[in-house]
C-alpha positions in Angstrom: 57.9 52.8 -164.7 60.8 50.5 -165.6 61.0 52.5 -168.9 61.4 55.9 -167.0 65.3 54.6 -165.7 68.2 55.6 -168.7 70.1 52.5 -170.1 73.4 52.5 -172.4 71.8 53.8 -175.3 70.1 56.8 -173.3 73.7 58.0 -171.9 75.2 57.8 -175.2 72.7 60.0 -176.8 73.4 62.2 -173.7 77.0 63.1 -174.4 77.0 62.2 -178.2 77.4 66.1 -179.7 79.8 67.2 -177.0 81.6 64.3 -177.7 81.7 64.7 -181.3 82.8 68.0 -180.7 85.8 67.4 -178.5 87.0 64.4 -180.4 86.9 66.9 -183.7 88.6 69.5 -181.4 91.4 66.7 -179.9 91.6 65.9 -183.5 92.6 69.2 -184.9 95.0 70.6 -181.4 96.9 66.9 -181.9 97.7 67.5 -186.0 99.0 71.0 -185.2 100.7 70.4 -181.8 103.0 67.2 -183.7 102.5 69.0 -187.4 106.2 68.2 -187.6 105.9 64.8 -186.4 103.0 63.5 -188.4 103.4 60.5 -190.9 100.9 59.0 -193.0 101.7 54.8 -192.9 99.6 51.7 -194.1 98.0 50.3 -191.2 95.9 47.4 -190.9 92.0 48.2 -190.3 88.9 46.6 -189.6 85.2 47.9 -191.4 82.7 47.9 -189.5 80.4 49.4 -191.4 80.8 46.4 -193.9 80.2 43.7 -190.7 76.9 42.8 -189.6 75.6 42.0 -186.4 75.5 37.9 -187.2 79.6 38.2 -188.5 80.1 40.2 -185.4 78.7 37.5 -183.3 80.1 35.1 -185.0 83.8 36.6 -184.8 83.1 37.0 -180.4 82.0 33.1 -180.6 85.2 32.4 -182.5 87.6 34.3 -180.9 85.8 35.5 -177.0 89.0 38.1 -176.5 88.5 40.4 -178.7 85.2 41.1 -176.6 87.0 43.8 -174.3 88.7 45.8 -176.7 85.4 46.0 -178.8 83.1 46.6 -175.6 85.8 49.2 -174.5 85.4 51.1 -178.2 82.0 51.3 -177.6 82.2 52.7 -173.6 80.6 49.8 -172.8 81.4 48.2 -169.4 80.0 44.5 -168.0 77.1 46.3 -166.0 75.7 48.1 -169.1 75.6 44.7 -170.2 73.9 43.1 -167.1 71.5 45.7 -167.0 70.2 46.1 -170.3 70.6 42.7 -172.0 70.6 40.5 -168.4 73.8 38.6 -168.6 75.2 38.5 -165.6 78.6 37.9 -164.1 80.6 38.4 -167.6 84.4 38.6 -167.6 84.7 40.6 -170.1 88.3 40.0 -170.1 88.1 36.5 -170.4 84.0 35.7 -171.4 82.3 32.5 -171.6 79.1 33.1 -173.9 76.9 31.1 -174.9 76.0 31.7 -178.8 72.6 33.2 -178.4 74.8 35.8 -175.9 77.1 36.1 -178.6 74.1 37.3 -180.8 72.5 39.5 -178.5 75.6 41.1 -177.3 76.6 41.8 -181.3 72.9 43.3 -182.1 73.7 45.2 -178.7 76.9 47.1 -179.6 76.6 47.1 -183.1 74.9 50.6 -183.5 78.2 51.9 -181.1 81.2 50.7 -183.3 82.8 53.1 -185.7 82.7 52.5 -189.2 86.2 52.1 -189.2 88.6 51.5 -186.8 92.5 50.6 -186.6 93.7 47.3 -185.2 96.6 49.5 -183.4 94.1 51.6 -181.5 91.9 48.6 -180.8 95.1 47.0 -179.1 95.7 50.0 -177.5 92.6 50.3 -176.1 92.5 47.2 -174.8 95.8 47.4 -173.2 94.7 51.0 -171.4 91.8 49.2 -169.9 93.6 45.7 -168.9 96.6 47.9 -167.1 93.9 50.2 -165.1 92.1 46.7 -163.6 95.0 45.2 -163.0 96.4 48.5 -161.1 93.0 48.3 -159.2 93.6 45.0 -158.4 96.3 45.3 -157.0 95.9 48.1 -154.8 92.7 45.6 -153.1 95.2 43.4 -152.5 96.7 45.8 -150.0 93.3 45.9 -148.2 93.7 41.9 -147.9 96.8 41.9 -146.7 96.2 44.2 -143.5 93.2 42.3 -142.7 95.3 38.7 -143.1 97.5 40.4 -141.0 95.4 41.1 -138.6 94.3 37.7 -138.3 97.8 36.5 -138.3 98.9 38.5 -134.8 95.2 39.1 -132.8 94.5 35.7 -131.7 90.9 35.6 -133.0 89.1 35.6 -135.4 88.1 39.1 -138.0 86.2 39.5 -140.8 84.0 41.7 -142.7 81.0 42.8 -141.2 77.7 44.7 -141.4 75.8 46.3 -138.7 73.1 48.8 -138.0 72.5 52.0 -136.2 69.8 54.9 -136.4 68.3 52.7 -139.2 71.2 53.0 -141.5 73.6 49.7 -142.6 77.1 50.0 -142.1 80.0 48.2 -143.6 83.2 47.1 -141.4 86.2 45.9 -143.4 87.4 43.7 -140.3 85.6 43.0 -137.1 85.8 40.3 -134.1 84.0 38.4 -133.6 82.7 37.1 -136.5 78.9 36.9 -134.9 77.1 38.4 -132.2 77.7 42.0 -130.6 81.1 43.7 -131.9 83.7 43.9 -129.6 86.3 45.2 -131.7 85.8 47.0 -135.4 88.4 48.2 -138.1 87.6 50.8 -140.9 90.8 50.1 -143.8 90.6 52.9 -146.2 92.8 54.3 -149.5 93.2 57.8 -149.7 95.2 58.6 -152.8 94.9 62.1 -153.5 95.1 65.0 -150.9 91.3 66.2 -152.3 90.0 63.4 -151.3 91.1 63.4 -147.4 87.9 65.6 -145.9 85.5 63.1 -147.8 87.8 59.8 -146.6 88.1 61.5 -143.2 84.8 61.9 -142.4 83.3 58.9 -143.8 85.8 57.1 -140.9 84.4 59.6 -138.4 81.0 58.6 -138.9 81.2 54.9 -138.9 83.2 55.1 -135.7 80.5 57.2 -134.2 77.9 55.0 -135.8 79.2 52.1 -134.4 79.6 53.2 -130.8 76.1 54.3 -130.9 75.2 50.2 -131.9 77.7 49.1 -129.5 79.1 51.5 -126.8 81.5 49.4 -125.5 83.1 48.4 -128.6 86.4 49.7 -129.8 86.9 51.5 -133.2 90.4 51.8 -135.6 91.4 52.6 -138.6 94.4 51.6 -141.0 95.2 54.4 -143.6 97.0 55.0 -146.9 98.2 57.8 -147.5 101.6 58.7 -149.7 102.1 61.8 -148.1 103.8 61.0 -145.3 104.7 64.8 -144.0 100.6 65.0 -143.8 99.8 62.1 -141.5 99.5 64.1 -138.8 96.6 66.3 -140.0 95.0 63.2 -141.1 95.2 62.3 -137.6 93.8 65.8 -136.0 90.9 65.3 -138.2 90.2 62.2 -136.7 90.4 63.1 -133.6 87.4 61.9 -131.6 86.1 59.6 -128.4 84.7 56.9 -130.7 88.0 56.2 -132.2 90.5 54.4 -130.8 93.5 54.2 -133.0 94.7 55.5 -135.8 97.6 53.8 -137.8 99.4 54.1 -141.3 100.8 51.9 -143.5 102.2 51.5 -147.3 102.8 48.6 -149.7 106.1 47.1 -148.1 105.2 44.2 -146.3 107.1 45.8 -143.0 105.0 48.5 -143.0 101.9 46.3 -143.2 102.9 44.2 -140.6 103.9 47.6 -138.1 100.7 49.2 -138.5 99.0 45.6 -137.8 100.6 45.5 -134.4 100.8 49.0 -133.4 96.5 49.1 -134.0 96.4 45.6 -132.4 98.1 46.9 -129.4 96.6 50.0 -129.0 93.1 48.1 -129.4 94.2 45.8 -126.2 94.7 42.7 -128.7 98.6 41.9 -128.4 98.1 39.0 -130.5 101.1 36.6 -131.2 
């Protein structure tokens, strides 16, 4: 049975004549769109085709950076990785490996790499990927920083917990207390993107209900962000319901962060500090 499940190799061959298609497609619209801006230059090139799997490894052993940017050529990520080959927990941004990794990951993602490829693009690539996680990084920093406030003005103690209701297990970002029935539960969610508010919305809406159905006493909120300010109130309609409590926005800016904390605090009957 375990054979029946696709790994990295299997979605590959999924996509691989569309994908030859567009990139011969992108190919062609980019030369005519910039016809008058195209230059032919030396640039510096690695063979691939002329590498095998043991100089491959090899090169990661010597030098462990370069694993991203060659992973990332290959739309490979770190779970394809744990999943077919079993090495868990790599950074592909900074690895450790072990030689024997080193070997297995080159005999791995050899088959993937263009026969040629320019060191430019590799950088490039690299730089695309490192800039989107660190963007995403960022933005769960914003998650931390409500619930540290929250710590910081309620007096007691929250934290992230699970609990369950008709069967189902639930996730809350911040609850109190940190054991035992809940008392007091916080949903903290992102919405970036206007499509994405009935999905958000309602995924709030059920926990809430979820949760009063586990604990009916218990009292539910939920810190938002959303850019579009002139909209908050029709994300607040949609939310309207018994089993929440309070609804409160906030952005990046530490003063916002610090409002919404006390106005959902407040509202929730914890005053805090």
């Amino acid at each position: 049975m375990a054979n029946d499940y696709g790994n990295h190799v299997d979605y590959m061959k999924w996509v691989e004549k569309d994908a030859a298609s567009r990139q011969k497609l992108i190919e062609t619209a980019l030369s005519k769109a910039f016809s008058k801006f195209v230059e032919k230059r030396q640039v510096e090139v690695i063979v691939f085709s002329s590498i095998t799997a043991a100089e491959l490894a090899q090169a990661i052993i010597g030098y462990p950076v370069i694993l991203k940017p060659l992973l990332a050529a290959c739309n490979i990520a770190a779970r394809a990785i744990e999943r077919d080959l079993g090495i868990k927990n790599l950074d592909t941004y900074n690895p450790r490996v072990t030689d024997d990794q080193a070997k297995i990951i080159s005999g791995y993602i050899k088959p993937f790499l263009p026969g040629i490829l320019e060191i430019p693009t590799l950088t490039r690539i690299d730089r695309i990927a490192f800039v989107d996680k660190e963007i995403r990084k960022k933005k769960g920093q914003w998650e931390k920083r409500i619930i540290a406030g929250i710590n910081r003005f309620a007096g007691t103690k929250f934290r992230k917990r699970m609990f369950e209701s008709q069967a189902e297990q639930f996730e809350l970002d911040a609850a109190s207390p940190g054991t035992g029935q809940i008392k007091v539960g916080i949903d903290i969610k992102r919405i970036e993107a206007r499509r994405d508010i009935h999905k958000r919305c309602d995924e709030i809406v059920n926990k809430a209900a979820k949760l009063k159905t586990a604990f009916p006493r218990v009292k539910f909120g939920a810190v938002i962000y959303y850019p579009f300010i002139e909209e908050h109130v029709n994300i607040q309609n949609r939310l309207r319901s018994n089993n929440i409590n309070c609804i409160v926005f906030a952005s990046e800016a530490n003063e916002s962060v610090e409002n919404a904390v006390r106005m959902l605090l407040s509202s929730l009957g914890m005053g805090g500090k």
